[in-house]
N, C-alpha and C positions, 0 to 999 in steps of 0.2 A: 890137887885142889882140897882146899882146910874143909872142913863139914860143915862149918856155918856158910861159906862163901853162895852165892846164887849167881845163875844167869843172866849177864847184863839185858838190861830193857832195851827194847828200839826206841829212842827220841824220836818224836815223829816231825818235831819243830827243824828237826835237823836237814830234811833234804828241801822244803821251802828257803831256809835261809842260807842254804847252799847255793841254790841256782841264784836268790837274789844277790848272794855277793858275786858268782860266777857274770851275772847281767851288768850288776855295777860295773866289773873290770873292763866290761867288752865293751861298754857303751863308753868309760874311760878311756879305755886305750885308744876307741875311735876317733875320741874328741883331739885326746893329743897329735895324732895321727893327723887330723886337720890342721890343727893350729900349727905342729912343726914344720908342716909342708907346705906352710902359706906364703906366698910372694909376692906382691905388684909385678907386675912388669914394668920396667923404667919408663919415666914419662922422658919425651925431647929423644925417645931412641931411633935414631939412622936406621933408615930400611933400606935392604938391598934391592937394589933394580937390575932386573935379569931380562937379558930380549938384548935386538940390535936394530929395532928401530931407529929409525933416522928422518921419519918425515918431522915438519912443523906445521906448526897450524898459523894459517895468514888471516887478516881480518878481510870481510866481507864473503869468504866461503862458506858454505852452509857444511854443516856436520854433526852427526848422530851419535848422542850416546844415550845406554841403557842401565838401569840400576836392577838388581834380581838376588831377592833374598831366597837362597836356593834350599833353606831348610835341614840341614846336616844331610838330606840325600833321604830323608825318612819316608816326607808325608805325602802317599800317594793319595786318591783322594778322598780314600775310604780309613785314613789313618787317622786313631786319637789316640793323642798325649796325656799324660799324666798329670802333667802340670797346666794342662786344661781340662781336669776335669774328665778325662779322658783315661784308654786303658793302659796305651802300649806304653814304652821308655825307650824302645830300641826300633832301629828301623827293623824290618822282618826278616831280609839277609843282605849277601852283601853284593848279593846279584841284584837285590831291588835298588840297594843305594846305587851301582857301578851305574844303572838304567836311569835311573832319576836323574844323575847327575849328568851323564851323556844326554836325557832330551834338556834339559833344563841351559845346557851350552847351546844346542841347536837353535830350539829357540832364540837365545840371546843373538846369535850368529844371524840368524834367516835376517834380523835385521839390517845387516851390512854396520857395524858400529862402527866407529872410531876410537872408542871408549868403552868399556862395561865397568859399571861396579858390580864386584858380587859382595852379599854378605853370607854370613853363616858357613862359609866352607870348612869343613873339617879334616883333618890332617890325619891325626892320628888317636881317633876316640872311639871307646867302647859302644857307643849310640850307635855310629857310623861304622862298625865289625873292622877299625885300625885301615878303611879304605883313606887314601890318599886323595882327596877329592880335590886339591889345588893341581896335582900332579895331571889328572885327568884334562881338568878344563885347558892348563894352559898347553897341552899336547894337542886338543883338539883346533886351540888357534892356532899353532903352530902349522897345523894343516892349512890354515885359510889364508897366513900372509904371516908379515913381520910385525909381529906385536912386542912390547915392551910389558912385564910385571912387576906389580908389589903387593909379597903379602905381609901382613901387618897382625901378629897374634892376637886378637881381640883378648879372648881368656884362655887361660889352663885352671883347668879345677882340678881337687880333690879326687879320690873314688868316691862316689855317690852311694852309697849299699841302701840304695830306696829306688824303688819298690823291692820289697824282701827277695820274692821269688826272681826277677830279674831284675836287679839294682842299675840304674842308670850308667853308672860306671864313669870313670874318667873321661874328658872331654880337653880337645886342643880346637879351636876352632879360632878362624877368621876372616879378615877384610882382603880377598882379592880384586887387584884393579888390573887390568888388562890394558893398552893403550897402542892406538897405532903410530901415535907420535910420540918422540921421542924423548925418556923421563930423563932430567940431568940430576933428578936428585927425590926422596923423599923423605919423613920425616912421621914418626908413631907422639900421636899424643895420647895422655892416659887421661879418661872422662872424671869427675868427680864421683864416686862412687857412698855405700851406707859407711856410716862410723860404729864401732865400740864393737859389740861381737855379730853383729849385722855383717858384718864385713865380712864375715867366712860364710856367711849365705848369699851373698853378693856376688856376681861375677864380675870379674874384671871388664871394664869396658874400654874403647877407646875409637879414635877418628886418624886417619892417615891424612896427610896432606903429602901429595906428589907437584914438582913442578918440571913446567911443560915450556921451553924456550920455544919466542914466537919471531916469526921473519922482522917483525917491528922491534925488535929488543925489548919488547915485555915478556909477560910470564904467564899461561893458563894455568892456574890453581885449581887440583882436583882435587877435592875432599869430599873421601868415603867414608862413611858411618854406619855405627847400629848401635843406637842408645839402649838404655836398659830399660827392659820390662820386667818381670814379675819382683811384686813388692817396692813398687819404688813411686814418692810421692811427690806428687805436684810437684813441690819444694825443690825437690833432689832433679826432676826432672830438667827442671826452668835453671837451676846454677849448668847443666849438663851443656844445654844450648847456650847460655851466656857464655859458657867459655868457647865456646866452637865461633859465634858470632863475634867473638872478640879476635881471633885469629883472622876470621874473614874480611872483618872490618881495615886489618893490619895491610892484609896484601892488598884489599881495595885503592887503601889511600897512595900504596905504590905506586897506582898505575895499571896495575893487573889485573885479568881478567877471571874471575872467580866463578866455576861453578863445584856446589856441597850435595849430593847426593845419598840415598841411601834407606835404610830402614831408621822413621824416627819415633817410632815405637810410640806416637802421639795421634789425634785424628788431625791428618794435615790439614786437610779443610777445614776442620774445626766442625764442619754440621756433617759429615759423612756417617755417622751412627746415628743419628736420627733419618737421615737419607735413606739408608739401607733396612735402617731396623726401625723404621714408625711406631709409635708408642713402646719402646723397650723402653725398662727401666734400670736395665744390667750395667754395671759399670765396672771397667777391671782397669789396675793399674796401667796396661799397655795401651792404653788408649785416650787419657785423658786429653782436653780440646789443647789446638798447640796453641801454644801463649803468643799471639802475637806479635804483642807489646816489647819483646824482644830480639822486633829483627828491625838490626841497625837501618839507619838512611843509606839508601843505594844500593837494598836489596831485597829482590822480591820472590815471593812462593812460584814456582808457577803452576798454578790448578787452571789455567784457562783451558781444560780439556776438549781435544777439537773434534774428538767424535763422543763425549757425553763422558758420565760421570760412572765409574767403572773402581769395584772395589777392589782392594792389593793384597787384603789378608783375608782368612775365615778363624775361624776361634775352633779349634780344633777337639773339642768336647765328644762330639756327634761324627758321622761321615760326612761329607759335604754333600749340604742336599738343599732345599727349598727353606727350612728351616735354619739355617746355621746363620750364625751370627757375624757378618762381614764389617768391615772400616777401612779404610781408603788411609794405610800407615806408611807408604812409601811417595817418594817423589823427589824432586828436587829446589832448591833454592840458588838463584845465580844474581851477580851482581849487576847492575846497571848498565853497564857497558857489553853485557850479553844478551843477544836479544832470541827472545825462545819462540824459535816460529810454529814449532807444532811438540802438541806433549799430549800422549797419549796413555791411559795404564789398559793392559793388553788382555782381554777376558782365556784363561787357557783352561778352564774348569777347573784348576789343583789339580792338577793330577799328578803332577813329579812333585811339586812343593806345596806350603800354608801357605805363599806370595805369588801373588801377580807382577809381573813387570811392568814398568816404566819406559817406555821410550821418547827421547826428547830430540828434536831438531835444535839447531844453534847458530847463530852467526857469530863472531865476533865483531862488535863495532868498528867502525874505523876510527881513528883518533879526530 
């Protein structure tokens, strides 16, 4: 060392703008990390139909179906989300989801269906601890008779790395239809979903249409849904159901007899937050009034509830309690030629899911 030379200084600016560029690459690498692995699912895609059902459905016999947004298997009734304001992001193991998801079939079952829509089942996602929850349900029909399935992948996301400590994680989730008659075909539509970089915030959406050969050589058309909630605007909402009502309107003028099911992440009745919640003033996007104005000729809600008016969600902020904030988001719409003798939404406290079911009586017209 020369005798003039000295000891280098510590820059002290130096470990600040270390970690900031270290921040920038990791918040970069995540972002490309989204955007590389981003997909649609095909719209118009062929669903496999699995089962060996063989009954048909004839007109003038009465028969039950049920819609049950089961929640990824999480929300038991003391569970809050994240994305309501809530804490958790994961269900709490995978013995609570395997229980969830087994009462949540029971119930559907106790009803005797002919039909269930489920939403929200999940396959293979870090919320749901990689359980199978389509595999469960339709093993447990399998116990009760000969049923017919279609699942139909609503979304696959990203990894989620939000909330820090336990980040959401990757999600596969979707539309199982269950049926005791027999499906000769079905068919995934893709919902209109956000544009520009909204669209990697977005989950993929979409609606199944299953068709159901009838003793009269028409067709029962089943269509399962579960429109999109968080962030999504009036706007985006109302093109979602235009296009759904446009499919329905197709097989109506067939000839066929259509009923559309499901979670429609709107207030179906349109007053049921005022009903449940008297002077709230709270408004979230999974709820706005559904737009009437958009359901073609020859086809109607059915909210005539024949034991009273009984809510489908809770806002899962809170545990569910006296206080939580309820709306009546599930139910069914069928076409004119289908006559709905009894429709009831099922009070269960939440305890396996954030939804209450639907159960609907049916005829088929005669021609």
């Amino acid at each position: 060392m020369g005798v003039n030379s000295k000891p280098g200084r510590f820059k002290w600016w130096k470990t600040p703008l270390g970690l900031f560029i270290a921040a920038v690459l990791i918040v970069g690498g995540y972002l490309g990390y989204v955007i590389g692995t981003y997909n649609r699912i095909d719209d118009n895609l062929e669903l496999e139909v699995e089962g060996n059902a063989e009954e048909q459905p004839s007109a003038g016999e009465e028969y039950t179906i049920v819609s049950y947004n089961v929640g990824f298997g999480a929300y038991t009734a003391d569970f809050t989300f994240f994305m309501d304001e809530g804490k958790e992001s994961r269900a709490r193991s995978k013995e609570s989801v395997e229980n969830c998801i087994n009462e949540t079939t029971t119930t559907a079952l106790s009803y005797d269906p002919d039909v269930v829509f489920f939403q929200e089942v999940d396959t293979d996602s870090t919320r749901s601890h990689n359980v199978d929850e389509a595999a469960i349900i339709k093993g447990r029909f399998a116990d009760e008779g000969v049923f017919d399935d279609v699942f139909a992948q609503n979304y696959h996301s990203a990894y989620l790395f939000y909330p820090i400590i336990e980040p959401h994680g990757a999600s596969n989730s979707g539309l199982l239809t269950m049926s005791r008659f027999d499906v000769s075909s079905s068919l995934r539509r893709s919902l209109p979903i956000s544009k520009g970089f909204n669209k990697f915030l977005d989950l993929d959406r979409c609606y199944s249409i299953s068709r159901v050969p009838m003793e009269n050589g028409k067709e029962l058309i089943l269509v399962n849904l579960h429109l999109s909630a968080y962030g999504t605007d009036a706007a985006q909402g109302n093109s979602q159901l235009e296009m759904v009502f446009e499919d329905l309107k197709a097989e109506y003028e067939k000839g066929n007899y259509v009923i559309c099911g499901g979670d429609f992440n709107h207030d179906f009745t349109t007053d049921s937050k005022e009903y449940f919640n008297p002077g709230t003033d709270k408004t979230y996007s999974w709820c706005h009034s559904f737009p009437d104005e958009v359901i073609p000729e020859g086809f109607t809600k059915c909210t005539d509830y024949s034991e009273g008016m009984t809510a489908t969600s809770r806002y899962t902020n809170i545990p569910y309690g006296k206080d939580s904030f309820t709306v009546i988001l599930d139910g069914f719409v069928v076409s004119d030629n289908v006559d709905c003798t009894y429709v009831q939404n099922i009070d269960t406290g939440y305890l396996y899911t954030d939804h209450n079911p639907v159960v609907m009586k049916f005829k088929l017209m005669e021609e």
